[in-house]
N, C-alpha and C positions, 0 to 999 in steps of 0.2 A: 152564882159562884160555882164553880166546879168543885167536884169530887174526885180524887183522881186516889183509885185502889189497887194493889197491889195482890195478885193470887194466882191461879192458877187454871190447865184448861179446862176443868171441869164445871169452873163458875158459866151457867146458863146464859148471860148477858151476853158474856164473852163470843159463847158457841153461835147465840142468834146472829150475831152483829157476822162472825166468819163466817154464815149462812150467807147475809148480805153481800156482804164480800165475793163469795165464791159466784151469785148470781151475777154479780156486776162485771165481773173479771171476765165470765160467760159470756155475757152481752157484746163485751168487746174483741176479746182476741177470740170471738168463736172455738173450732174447732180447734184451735192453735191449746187453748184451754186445756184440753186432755193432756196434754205433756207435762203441764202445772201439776196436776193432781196428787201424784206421789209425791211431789217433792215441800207439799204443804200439810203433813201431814203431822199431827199434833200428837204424836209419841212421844216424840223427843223432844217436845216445848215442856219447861216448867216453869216458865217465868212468864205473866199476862200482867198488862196494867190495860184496866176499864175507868174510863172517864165517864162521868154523872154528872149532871145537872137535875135537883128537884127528883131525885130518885130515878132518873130515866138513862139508861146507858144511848152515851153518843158515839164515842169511840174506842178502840182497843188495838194494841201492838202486843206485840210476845216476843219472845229472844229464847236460842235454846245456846248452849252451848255447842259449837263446832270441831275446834281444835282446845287446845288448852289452855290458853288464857285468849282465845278469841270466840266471841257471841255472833250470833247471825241474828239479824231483825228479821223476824216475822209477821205476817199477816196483822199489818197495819190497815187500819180503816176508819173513816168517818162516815157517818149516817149522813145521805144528802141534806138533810136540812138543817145540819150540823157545823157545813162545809162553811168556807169562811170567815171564820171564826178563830181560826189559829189551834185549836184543837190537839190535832195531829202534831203541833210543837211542842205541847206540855208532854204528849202521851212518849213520844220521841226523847225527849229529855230526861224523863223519867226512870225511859229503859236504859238510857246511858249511866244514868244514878246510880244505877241496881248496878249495873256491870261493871262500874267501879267500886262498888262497895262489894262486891261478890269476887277483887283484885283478878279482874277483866282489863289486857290493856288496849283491847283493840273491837270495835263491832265492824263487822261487815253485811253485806245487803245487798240484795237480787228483785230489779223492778223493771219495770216495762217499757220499752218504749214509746209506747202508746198509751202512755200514762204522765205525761208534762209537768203535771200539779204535784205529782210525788219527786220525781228528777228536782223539783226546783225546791222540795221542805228538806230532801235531803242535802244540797247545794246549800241552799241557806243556814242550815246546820253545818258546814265545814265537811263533808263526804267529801270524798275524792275520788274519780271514776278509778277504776284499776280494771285489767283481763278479768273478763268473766272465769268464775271459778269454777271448781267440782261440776256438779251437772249441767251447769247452764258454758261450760264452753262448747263451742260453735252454736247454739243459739241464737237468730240474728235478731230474736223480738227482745233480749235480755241485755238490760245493764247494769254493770255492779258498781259499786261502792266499799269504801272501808272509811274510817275514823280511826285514828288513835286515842284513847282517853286518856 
């Protein structure tokens, strides 16, 4: 059974798993990666949800606030041995939860092209592609999304 907790960036599980993350993003889009860097930057996250099982973090999303009643999903991820499992569904629903309880009426979201399995949880959840926004317009590795809630 899962755990699924609600905090902030400074919980450790969180930062190892966006350790994860950032090595894996590395592995793929190479040096393309550097352009990522600032714009993943956990200043302005205050909202994390970490997923557990048996006390072991599997995966983690974050949302910060954007504009005023619109949240940006952040630095989603699941632990390879994690994947398939649906995971990233609860963790994704989760942050939708907060952002309507927090009278959020909209998320939005910046992913990869080169990233399939994310394109389709966010699809699967009701996203909607829309013009890449703020920093990632003319990016041709970025694709956004939004949700109304």
């Amino acid at each position: 059974m899962f755990e699924i907790v609600r905090t902030n960036t400074e919980n450790q599980d969180f930062l190892q798993l966006v350790k994860s993350l950032d090595a894996e993003l590395l592995s793929i889009n190479g040096e393309d990666h550097i352009f990522y860097g600032p714009l993943n930057k956990l200043d302005t996250v205050k909202h994390v949800v970490v997923v557990y099982e048996n006390s072991c973090p599997l995966a983690c999303g974050a949302m910060r606030e954007y504009i005023d009643d619109v949240m940006e999903i952040k630095r989603m991820y699941t632990s390879p041995p994690a994947r398939g499992r649906r995971i990233a569904s609860h963790v994704l629903t989760e942050l939708e939860r907060w952002a309507v309880e927090l009278s959020y009426r909209k998320c939005i979201l910046e992913t990869g092209k080169r990233l399939p399995a994310a394109i389709t949880l966010y699809m699967r959840h009701g996203y909607k592609r829309v013009d890449n926004y703020g920093s990632y317009r003319g990016d041709d590795n970025s694709v956004c999304f939004e949700k109304k809630l």
